[in-house]
C-alpha positions as a Markdown table, in Angstrom:
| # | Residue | x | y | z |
|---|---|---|---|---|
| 1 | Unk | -29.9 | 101.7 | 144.3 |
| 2 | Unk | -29.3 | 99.1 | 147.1 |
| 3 | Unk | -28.2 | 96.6 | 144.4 |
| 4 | Unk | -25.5 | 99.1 | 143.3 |
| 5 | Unk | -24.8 | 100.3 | 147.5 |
| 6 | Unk | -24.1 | 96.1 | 147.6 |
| 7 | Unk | -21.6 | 96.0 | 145.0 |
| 8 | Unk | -19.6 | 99.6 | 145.6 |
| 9 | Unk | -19.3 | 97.8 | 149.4 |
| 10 | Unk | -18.0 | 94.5 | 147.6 |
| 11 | Unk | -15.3 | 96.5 | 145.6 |
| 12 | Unk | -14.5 | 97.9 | 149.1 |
| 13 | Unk | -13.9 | 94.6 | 150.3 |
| 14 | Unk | -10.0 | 94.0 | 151.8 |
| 15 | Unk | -9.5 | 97.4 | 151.6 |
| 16 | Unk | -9.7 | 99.8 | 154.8 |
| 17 | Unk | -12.8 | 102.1 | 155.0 |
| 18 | Unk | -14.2 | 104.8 | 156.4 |
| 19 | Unk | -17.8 | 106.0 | 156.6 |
| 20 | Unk | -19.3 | 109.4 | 156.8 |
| 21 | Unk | -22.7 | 110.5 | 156.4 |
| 22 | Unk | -24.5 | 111.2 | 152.6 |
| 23 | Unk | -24.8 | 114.4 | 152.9 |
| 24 | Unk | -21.7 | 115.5 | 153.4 |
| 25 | Unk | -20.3 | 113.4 | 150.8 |
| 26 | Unk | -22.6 | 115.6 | 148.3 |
| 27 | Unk | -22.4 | 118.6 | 150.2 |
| 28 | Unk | -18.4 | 118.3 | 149.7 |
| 29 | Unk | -18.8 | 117.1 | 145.7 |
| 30 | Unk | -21.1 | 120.0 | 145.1 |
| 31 | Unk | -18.6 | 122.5 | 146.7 |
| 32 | Unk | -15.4 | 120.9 | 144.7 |
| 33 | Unk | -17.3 | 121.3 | 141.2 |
| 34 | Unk | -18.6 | 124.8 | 141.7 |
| 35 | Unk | -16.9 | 126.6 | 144.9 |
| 36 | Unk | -18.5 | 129.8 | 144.6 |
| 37 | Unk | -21.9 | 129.1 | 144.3 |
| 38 | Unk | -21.5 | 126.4 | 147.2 |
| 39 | Unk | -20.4 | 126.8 | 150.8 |
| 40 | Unk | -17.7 | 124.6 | 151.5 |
| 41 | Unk | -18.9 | 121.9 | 154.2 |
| 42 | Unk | -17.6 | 122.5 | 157.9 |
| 43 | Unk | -17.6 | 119.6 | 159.6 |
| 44 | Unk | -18.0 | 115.4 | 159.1 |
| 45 | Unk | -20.6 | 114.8 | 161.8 |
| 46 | Unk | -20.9 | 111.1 | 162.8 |
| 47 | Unk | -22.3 | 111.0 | 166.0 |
| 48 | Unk | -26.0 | 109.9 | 163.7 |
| 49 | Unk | -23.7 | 106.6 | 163.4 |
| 50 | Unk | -23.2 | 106.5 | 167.5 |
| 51 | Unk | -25.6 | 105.2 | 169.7 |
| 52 | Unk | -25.9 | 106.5 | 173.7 |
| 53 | Unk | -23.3 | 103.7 | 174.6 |
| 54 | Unk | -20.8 | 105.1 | 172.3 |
| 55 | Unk | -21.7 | 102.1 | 169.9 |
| 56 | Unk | -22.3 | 102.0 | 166.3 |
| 57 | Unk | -25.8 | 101.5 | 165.3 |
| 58 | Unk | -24.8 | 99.2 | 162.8 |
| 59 | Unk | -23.1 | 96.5 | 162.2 |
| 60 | Unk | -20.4 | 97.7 | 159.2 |
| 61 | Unk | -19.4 | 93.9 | 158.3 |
| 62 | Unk | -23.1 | 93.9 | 157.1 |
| 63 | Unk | -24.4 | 95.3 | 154.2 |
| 64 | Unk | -28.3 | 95.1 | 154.9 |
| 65 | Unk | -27.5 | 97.6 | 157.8 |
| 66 | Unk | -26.1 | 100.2 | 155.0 |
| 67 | Unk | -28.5 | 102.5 | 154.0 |
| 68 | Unk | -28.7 | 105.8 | 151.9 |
| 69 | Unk | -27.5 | 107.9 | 155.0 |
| 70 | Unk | -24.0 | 105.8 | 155.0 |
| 71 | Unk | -21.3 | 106.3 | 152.8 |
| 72 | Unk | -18.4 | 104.2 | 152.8 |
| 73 | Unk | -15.2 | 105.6 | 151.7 |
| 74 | Unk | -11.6 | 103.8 | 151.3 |
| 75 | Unk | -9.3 | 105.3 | 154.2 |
| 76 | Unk | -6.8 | 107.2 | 152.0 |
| 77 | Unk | -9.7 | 109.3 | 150.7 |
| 78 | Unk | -11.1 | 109.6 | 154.5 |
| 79 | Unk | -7.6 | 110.9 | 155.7 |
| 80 | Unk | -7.0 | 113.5 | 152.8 |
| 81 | Unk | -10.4 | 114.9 | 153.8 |
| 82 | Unk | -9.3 | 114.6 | 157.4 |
| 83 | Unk | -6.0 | 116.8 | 156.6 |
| 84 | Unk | -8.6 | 119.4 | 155.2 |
């Protein structure tokens, strides 16, 4: 799993990004392929990803610091969901 994590964040590479957490990346799938038996998600919550001086607690330009909580997303798909 980290091995493929390691090359979805090479693909990514040049390309502007977002991140979000995990769970609301498969909260959001599971609503889109069946929306009546799933609540759609409310909100993208990533204040996990913010530490008490308004820092990130990771360093994005590393990929050792991604783990299964982060997804990265390319921006165009981060703003769509943003219009939403």
């Amino acid at each position: 799993m980290h091995e493929t994590s390691l090359n979805a964040l090479n693909m990514l590479e040049n390309i502007p990004c977002a991140i979000l957490p995990t769970q609301f990346l498969r909260s959001w799938r599971q609503w889109l392929l069946r929306p009546t038996e799933n609540s759609r998600p409310d909100i993208i919550d990533n204040t996990p990803f913010i530490c008490e001086h308004d820092l990130l607690v990771f360093d994005p330009n590393n990929p050792t610091d991604f783990d299964a909580s982060i997804t990265m997303i390319k921006r165009s798909d981060w703003d769509y969901l943003e219009s939403l």
